[in-house]
VOMAR-840759 format. One record per residue: residue number from 1; residue in three letters; y, z, x of N, C-alpha, C, O in turn. Coordinates in nm, 2 decimals. Each point is the difference from the previous one (the first is absolute). Layout:
REM residues N
[NUM,ALA,[Y,Z,X],[Y,Z,X],[Y,Z,X],[Y,Z,X]],
...
END
This chain:
REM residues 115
[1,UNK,[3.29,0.91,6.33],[0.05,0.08,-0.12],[0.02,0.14,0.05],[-0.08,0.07,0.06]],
[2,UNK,[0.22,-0.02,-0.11],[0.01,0.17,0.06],[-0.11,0.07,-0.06],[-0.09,-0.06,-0.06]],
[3,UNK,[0.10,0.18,0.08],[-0.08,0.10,-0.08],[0.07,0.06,-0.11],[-0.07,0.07,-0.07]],
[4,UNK,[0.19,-0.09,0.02],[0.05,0.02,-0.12],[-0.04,-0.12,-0.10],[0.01,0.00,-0.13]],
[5,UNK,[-0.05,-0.11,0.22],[-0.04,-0.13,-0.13],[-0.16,0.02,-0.03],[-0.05,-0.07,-0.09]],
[6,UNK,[0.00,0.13,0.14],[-0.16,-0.05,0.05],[-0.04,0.08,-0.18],[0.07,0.08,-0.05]],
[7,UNK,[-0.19,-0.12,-0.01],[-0.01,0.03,-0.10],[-0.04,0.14,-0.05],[-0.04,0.08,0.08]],
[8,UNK,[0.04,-0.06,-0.16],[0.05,0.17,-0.07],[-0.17,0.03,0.01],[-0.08,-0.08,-0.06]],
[9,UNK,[0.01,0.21,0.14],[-0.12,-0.02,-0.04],[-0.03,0.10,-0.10],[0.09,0.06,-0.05]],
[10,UNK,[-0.26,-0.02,-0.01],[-0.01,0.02,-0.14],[0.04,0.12,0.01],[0.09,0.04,-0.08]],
[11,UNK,[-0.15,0.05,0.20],[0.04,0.13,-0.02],[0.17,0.05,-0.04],[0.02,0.08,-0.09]],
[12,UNK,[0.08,-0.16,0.18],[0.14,0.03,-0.04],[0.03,-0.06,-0.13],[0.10,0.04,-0.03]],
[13,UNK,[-0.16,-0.13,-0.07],[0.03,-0.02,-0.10],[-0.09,0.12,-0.13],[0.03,0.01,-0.12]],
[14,UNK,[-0.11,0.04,0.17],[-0.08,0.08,-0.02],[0.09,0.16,-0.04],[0.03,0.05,-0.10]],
[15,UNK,[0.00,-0.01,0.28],[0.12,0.11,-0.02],[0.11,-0.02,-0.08],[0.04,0.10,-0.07]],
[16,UNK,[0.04,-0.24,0.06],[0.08,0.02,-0.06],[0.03,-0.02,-0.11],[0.12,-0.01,-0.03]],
[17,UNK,[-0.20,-0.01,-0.05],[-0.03,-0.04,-0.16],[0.05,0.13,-0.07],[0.10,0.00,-0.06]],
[18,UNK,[-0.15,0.10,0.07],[0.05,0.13,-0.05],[0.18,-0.02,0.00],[0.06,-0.02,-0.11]],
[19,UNK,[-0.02,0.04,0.21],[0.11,0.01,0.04],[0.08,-0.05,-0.09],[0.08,0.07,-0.06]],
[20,UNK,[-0.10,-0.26,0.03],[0.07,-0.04,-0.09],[-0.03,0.04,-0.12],[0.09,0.04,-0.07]],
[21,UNK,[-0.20,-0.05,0.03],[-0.06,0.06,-0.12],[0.12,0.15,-0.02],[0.10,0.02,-0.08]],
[22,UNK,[-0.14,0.04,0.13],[0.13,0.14,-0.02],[0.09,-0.04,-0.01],[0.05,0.05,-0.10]],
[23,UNK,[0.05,-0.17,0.16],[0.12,0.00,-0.01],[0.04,-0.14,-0.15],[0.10,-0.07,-0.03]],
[24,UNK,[-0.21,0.06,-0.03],[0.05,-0.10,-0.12],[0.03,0.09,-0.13],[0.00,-0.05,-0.11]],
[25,UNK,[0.03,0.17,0.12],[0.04,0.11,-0.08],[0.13,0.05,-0.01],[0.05,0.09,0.07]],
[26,UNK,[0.02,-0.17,-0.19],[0.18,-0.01,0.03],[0.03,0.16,0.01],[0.11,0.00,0.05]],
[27,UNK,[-0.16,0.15,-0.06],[0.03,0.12,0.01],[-0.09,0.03,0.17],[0.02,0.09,0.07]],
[28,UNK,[-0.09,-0.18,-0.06],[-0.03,0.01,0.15],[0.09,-0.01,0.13],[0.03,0.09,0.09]],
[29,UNK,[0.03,-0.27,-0.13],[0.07,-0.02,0.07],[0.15,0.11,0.00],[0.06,0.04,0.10]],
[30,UNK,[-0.04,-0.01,-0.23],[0.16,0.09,-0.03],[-0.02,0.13,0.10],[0.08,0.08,0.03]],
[31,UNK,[-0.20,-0.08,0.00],[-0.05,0.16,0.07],[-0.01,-0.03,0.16],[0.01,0.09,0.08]],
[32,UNK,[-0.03,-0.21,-0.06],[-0.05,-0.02,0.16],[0.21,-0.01,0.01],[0.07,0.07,0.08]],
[33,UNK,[-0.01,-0.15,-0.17],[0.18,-0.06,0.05],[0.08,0.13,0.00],[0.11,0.01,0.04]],
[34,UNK,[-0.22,0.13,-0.14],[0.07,0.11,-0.01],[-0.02,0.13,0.18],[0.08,0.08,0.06]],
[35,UNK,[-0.20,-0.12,-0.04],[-0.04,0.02,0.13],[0.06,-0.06,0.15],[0.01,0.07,0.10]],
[36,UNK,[0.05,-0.26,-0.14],[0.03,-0.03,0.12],[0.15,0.05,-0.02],[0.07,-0.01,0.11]],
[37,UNK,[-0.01,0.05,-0.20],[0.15,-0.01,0.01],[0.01,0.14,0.02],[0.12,0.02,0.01]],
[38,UNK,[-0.19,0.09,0.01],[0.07,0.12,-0.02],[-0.17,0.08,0.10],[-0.02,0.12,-0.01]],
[39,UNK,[-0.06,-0.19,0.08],[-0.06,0.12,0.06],[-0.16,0.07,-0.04],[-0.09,-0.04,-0.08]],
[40,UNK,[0.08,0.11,0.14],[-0.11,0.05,-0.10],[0.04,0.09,-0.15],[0.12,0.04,0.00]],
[41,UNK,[-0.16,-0.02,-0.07],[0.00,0.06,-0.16],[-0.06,0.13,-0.06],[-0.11,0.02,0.05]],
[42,UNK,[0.13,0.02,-0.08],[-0.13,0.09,-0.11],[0.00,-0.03,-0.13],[0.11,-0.06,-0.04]],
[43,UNK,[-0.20,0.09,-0.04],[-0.05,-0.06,-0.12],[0.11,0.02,-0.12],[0.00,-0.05,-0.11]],
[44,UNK,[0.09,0.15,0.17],[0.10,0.06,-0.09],[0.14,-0.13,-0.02],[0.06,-0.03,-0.10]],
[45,UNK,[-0.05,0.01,0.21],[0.11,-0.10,0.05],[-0.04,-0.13,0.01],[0.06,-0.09,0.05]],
[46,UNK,[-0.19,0.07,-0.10],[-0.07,-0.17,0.00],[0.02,-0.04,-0.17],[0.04,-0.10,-0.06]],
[47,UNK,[-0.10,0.24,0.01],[0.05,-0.04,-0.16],[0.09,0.07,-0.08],[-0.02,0.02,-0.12]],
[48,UNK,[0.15,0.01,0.22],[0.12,-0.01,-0.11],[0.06,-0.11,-0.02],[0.00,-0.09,0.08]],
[49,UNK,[0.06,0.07,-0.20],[0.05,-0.11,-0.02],[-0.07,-0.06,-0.05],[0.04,-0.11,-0.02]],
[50,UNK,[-0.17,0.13,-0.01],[-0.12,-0.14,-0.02],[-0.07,0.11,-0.16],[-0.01,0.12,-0.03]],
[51,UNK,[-0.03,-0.25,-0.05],[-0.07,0.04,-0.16],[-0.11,0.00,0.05],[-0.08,0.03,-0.09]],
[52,UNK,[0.00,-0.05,0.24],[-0.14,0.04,-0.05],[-0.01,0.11,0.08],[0.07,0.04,0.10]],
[53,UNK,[-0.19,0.02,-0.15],[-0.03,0.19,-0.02],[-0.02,0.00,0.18],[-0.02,-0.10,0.06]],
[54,UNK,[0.01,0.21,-0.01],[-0.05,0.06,0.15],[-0.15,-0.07,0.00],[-0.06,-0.05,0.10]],
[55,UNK,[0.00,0.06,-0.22],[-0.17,0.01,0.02],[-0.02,-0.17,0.03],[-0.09,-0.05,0.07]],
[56,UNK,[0.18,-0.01,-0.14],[0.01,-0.16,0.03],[0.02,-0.03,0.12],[-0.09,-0.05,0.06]],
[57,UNK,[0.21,0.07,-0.02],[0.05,0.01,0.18],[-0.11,0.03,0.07],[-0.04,-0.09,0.06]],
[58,UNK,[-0.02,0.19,-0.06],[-0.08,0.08,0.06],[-0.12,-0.13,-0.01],[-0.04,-0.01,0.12]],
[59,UNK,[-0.01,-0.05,-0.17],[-0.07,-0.08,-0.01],[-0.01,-0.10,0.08],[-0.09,-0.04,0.07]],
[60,UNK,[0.23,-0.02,-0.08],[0.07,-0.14,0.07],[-0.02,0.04,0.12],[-0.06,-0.07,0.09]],
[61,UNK,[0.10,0.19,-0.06],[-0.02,0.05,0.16],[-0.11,-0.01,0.01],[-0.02,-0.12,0.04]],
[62,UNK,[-0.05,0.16,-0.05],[-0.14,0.02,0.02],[-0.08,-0.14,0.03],[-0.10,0.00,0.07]],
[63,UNK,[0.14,-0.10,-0.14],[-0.05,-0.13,-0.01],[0.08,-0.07,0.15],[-0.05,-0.08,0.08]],
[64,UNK,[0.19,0.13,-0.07],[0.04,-0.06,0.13],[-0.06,0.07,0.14],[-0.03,-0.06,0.10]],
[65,UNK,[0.00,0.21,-0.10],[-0.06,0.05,0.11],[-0.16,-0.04,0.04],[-0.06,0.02,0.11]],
[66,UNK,[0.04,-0.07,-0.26],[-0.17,-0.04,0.01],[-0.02,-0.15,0.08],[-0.10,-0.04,0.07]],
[67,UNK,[0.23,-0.03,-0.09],[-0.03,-0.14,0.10],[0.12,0.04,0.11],[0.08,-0.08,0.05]],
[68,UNK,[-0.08,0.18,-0.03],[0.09,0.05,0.15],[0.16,-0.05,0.01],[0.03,-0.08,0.09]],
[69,UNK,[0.03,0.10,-0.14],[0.15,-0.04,-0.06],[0.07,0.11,0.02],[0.12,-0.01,0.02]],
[70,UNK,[-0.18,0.15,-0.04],[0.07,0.07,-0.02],[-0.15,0.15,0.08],[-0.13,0.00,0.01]],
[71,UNK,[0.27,0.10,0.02],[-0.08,0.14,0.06],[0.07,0.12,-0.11],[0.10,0.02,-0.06]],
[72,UNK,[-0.19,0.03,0.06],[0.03,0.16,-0.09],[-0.02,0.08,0.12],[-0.08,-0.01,0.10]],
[73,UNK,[0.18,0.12,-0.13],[0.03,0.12,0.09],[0.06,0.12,-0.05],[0.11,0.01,-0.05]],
[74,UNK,[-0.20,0.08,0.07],[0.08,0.19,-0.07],[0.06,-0.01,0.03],[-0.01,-0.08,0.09]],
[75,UNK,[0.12,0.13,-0.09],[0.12,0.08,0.05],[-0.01,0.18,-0.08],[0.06,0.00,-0.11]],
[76,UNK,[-0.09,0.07,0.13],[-0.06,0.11,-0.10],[-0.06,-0.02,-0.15],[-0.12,0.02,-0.03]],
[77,UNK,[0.17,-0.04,-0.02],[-0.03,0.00,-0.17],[0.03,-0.16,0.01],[-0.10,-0.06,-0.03]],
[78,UNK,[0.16,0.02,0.05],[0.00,-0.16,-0.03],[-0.04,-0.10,0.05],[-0.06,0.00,0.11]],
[79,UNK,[0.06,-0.08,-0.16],[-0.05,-0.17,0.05],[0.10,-0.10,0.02],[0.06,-0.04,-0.09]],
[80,UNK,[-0.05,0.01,0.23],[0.11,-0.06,0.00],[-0.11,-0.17,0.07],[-0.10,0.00,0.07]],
[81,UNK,[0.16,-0.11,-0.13],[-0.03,-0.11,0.03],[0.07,-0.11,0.12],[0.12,0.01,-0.01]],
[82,UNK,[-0.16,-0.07,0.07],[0.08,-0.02,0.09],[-0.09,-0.21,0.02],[-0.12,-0.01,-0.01]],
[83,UNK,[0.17,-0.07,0.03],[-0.06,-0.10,0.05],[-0.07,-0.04,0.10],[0.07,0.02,0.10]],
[84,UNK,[-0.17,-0.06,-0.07],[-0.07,-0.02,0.11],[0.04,-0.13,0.09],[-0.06,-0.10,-0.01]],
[85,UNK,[0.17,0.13,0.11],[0.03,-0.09,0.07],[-0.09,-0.11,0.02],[0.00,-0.12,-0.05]],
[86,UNK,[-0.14,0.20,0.16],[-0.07,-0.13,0.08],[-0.05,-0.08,-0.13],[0.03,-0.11,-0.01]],
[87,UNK,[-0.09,0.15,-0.08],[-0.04,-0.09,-0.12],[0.12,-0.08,-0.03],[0.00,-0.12,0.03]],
[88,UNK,[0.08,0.16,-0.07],[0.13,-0.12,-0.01],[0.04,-0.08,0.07],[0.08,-0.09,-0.04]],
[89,UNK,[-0.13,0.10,0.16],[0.05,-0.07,0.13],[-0.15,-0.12,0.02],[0.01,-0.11,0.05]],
[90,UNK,[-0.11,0.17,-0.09],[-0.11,-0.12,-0.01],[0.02,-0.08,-0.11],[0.01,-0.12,0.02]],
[91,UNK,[0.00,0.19,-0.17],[0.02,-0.10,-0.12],[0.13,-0.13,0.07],[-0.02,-0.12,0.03]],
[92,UNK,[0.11,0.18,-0.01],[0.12,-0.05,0.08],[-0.07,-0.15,0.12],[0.06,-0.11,0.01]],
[93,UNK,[-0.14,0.14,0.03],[-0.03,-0.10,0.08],[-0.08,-0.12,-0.05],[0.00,-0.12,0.02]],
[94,UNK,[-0.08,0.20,-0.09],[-0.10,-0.09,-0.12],[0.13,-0.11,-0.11],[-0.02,-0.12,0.00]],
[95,UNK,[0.10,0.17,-0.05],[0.03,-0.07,-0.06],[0.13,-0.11,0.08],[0.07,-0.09,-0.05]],
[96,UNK,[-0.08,0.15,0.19],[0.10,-0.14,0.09],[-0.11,-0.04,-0.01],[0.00,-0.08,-0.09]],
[97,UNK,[-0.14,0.10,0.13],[-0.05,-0.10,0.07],[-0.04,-0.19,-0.12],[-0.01,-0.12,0.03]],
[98,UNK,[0.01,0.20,-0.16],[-0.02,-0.10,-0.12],[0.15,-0.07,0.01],[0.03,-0.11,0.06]],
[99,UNK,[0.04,0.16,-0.10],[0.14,-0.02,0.05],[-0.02,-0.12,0.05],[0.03,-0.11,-0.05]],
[100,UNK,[-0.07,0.12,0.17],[0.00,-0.12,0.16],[-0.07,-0.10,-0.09],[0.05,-0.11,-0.03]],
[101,UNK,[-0.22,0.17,-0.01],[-0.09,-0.11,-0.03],[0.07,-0.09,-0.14],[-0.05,-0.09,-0.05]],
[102,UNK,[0.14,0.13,0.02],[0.06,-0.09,-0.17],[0.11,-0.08,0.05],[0.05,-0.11,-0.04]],
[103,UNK,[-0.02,0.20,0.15],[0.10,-0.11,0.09],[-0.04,-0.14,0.06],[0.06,-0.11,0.00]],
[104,UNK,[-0.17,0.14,0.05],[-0.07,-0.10,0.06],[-0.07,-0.10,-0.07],[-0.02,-0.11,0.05]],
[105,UNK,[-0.02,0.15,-0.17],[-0.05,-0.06,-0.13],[0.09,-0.06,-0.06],[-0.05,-0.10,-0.05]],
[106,UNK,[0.22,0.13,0.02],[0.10,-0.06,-0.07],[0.01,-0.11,0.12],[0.02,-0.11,-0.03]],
[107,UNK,[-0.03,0.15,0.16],[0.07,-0.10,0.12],[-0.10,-0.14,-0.03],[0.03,-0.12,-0.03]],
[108,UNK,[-0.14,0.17,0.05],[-0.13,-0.11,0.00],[0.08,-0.09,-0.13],[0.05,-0.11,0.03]],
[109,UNK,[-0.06,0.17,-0.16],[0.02,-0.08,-0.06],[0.13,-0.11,-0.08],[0.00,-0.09,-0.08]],
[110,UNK,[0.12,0.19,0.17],[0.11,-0.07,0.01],[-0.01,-0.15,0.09],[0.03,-0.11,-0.05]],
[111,UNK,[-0.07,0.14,0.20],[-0.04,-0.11,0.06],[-0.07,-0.12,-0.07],[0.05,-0.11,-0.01]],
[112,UNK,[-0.20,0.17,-0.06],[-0.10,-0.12,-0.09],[0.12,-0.10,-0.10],[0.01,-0.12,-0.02]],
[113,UNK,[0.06,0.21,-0.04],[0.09,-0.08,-0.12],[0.06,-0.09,0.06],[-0.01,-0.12,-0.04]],
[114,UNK,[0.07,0.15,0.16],[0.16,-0.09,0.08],[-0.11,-0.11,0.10],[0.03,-0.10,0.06]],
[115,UNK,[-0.15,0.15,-0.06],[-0.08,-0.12,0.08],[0.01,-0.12,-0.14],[-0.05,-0.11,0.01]],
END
C-alpha cells in the first residue's frame, strides 16, 4: 500500500478537524473563494459588498486563522489577510488521500456485487 493510502493517523485527523470545521460556514467559505480569486485582502475589501458588519467578518477570520487557513499581517494601519498556502496544501492532501480510500471502498464493493 502507498503512503497516500496507508491510514489517516489520529493526530492528522486531530489537526484537521478545525480546518473543516471553519470552512462549513457558507460566509467562510464566500471569504476563503474571495481570498483565492483575488489575493490577499484587507478587512475593508473582504466586506464590501457583503450585509454582514466588519465585527462579524472579523470574527470568521479569526476562526479561520485559529485552525491555520489563514495569516494576518499589518501593513501600517491595516490588516490585510492573506491564505495560508502550506495549510492548504496539507488539507489538500488529506482530503485526496480519503478520496483514494472511497475509491478503493466503491472498487471493493463494485467487484463483491458482479462476483
Amino acid at each position: 500500500m502507498s503512503k497516500d493510502r496507508s491510514p489517516v493517523s489520529a493526530a492528522t485527523l486531530k489537526s484537521s478537524a478545525p480546518v473543516f470545521a471553519a470552512l462549513g460556514d457558507p460566509t467562510r467559505l464566500r471569504l476563503v473563494s474571495l481570498l483565492c480569486d483575488s489575493g490577499p485582502l484587507s478587512i475593508t475589501r473582504l466586506t464590501a459588498g457583503s450585509n454582514v458588519t466588519r465585527q462579524a467578518i472579523t470574527k470568521h477570520l479569526r476562526v479561520m486563522e485559529e485552525a491555520g487557513l489563514l495569516r494576518n499581517n499589518r501593513v501600517g494601519r491595516h490588516s490585510v489577510w492573506e491564505l495560508n498556502q502550506p495549510r492548504l496544501r496539507e488539507v489538500r492532501r488529506y482530503l485526496k488521500m480519503i478520496s483514494r480510500q472511497w475509491d478503493d471502498a466503491l472498487d471493493s464493493l463494485r467487484e463483491f456485487v458482479e462476483d
